[in-house]
C-alpha positions as CSV (number, residue, x, y, z in Angstrom):
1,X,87.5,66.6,45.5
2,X,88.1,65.8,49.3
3,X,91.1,66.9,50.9
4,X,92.1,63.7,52.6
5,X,93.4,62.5,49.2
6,X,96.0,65.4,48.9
7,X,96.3,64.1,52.5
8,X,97.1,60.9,51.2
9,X,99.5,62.2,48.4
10,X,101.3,64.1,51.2
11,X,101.9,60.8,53.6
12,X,103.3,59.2,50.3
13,X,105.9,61.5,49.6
14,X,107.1,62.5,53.2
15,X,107.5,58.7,53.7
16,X,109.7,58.8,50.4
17,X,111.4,61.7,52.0
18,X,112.0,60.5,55.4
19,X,113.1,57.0,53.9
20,X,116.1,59.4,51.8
21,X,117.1,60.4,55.1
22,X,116.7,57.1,57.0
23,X,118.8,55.1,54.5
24,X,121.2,58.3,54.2
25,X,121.8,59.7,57.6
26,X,125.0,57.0,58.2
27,X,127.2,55.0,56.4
28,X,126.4,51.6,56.3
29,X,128.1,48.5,55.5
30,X,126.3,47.1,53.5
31,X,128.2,47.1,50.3
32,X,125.2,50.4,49.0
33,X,122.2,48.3,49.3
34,X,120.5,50.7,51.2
35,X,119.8,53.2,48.0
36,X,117.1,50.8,47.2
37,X,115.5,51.2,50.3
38,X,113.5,54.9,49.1
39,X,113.1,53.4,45.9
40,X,111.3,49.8,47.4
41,X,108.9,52.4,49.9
42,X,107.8,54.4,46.4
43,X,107.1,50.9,44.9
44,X,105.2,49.6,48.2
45,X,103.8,53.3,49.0
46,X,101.5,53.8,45.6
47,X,99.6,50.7,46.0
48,X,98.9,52.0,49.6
49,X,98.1,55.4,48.4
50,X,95.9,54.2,45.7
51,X,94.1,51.3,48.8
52,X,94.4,54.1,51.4
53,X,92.1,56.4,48.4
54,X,89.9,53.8,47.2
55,X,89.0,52.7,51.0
56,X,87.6,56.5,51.8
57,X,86.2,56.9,48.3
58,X,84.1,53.9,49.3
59,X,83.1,54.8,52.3
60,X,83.4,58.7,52.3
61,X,79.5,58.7,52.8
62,X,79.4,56.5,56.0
63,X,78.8,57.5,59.3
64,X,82.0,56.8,60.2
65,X,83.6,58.9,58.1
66,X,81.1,61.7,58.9
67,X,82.2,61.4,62.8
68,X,85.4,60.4,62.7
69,X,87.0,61.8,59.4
70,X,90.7,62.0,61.0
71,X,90.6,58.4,61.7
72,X,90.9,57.6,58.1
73,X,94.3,59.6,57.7
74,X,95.7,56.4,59.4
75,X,95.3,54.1,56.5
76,X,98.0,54.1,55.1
77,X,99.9,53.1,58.0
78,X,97.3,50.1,58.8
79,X,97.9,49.1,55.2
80,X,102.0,48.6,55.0
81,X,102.2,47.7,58.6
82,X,99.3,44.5,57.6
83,X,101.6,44.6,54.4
84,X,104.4,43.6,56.1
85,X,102.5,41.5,58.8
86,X,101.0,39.3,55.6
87,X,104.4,38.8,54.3
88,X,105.8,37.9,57.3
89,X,108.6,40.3,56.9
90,X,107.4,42.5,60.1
91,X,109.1,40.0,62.6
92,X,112.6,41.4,60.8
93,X,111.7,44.7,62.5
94,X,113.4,42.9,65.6
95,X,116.3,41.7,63.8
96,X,119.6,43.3,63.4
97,X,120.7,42.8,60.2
98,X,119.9,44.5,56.7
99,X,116.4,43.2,56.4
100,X,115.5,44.5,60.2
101,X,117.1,47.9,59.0
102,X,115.0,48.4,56.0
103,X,111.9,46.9,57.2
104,X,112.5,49.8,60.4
105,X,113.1,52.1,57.8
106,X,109.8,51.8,56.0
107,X,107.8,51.4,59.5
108,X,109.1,54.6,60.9
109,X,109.3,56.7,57.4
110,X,105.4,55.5,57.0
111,X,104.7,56.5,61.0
112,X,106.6,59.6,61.0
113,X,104.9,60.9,57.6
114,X,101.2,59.6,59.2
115,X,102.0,61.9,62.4
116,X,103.0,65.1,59.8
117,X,99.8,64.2,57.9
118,X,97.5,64.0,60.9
119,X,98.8,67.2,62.2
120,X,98.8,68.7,59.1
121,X,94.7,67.2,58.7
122,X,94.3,69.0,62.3
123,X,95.7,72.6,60.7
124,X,94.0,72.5,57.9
């Protein structure tokens, strides 16, 4: 079993982690709306995790993969950001309401957990 789908596992569940402390960090009001922000990034995050693993299980023999192996602890960044850019939703990012704070919260919990995982890929 490769190690970039542990690497994968571990992206999933930072990003569920640093969503917690996104939504949680200040008080919001929002009449508590924002508890279903971690549980809306698990729902979105396993289809990822399970795209981002069935991408470099077809293509883990592949030149590119060979080269550039590290490159492919990216994809589960490329997949909710063209997620969100399919549904439209990523133009909320700029917005200041509700919608603009959980669609920032799922962006930056996803790109924060990438970074740990990439460094993590570069330890390991």
């Amino acid at each position: 079993m490769n190690k970039m789908y542990i690497f994968y596992l571990i992206i999933v569940a930072l990003a569920f982690g640093i969503n917690i402390y996104l939504s949680t960090r200040t008080p919001k009001a929002d009449g508590g709306e924002s508890g279903v922000a971690p549980v809306v990034q698990m729902v979105i995050a396993i289809p990822i995790l399970l795209g981002s693993s069935l991408i470099f299980f077809l293509l883990h023999n592949t030149e590119v993969v060979k080269d550039l192996p590290a490159i492919f602890i990216l994809l589960p960044f490329i997949l909710e950001v063209t997620y969100f850019t399919f549904t439209k939703d990523i133009f909320k990012v700029f917005s200041s309401d509700f919608g603009g704070t959980l669609i920032r919260s799922y962006v930056s919990s996803i790109g924060l957990a990438t970074i740990v995982g990439y460094v993590l890929y570069l330890i390991f």
